[in-house]
C-alpha positions in Angstrom: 102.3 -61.5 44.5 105.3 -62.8 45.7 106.4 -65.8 47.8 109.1 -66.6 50.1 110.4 -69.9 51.7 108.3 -68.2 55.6 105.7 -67.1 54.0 104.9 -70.6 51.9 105.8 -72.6 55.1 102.7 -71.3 56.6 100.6 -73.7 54.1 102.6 -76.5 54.6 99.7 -78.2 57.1 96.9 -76.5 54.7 94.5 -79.3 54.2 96.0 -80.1 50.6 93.7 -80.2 48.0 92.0 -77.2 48.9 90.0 -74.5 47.0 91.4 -71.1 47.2 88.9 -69.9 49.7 89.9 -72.8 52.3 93.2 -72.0 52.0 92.2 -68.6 52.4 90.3 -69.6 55.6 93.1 -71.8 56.8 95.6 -69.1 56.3 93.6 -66.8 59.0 92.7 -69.0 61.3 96.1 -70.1 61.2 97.5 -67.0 61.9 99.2 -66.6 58.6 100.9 -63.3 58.0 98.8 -61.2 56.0 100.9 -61.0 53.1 99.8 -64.9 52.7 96.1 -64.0 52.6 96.9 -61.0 49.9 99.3 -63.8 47.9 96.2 -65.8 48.1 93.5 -63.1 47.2 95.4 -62.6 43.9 95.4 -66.5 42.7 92.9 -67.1 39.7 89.5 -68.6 41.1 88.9 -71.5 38.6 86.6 -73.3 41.5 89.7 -76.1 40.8 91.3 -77.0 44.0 94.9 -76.7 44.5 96.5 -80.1 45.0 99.4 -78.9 47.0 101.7 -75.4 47.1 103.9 -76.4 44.2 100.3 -75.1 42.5 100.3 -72.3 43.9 104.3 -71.4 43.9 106.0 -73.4 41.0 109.4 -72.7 42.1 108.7 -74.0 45.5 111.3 -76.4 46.9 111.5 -79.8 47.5 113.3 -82.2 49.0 115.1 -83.2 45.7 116.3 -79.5 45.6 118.8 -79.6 48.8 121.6 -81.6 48.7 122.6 -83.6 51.4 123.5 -87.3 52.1 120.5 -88.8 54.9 122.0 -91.7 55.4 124.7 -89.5 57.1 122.2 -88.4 59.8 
């Protein structure tokens, strides 16, 4: 399983928390790539749901993680 920054943006809208088979679900019907669905397929089904992609990708980043001044913009 691996992630990227495209292939994680495609659960961004995923209707967070979700059980792996709705993201699953959301991931086709959203037209996901179908490396997402196999990323997916290989989580470990505890019946838990997810409560958003840092879950699912640890290293995923946040806002924190760029560095930029917004009250420039």
């Amino acid at each position: 399983m691996y992630w990227t920054l495209e292939l994680a943006s495609y659960l961004e809208d995923a209707p967070w928390p979700a059980t792996k088979d709705e993201l699953i679900d959301f991931s086709i019907r959203s037209g996901a790539p179908l490396e997402v669905v196999e990323n997916l397929q290989e989580l470990e089904d505890d019946g838990q749901p997810y409560e958003n992609i840092e879950e699912i990708w640890p290293d995923y980043p946040t806002k924190e993680d760029f560095f930029f001044n917004e009250d420039e913009y």
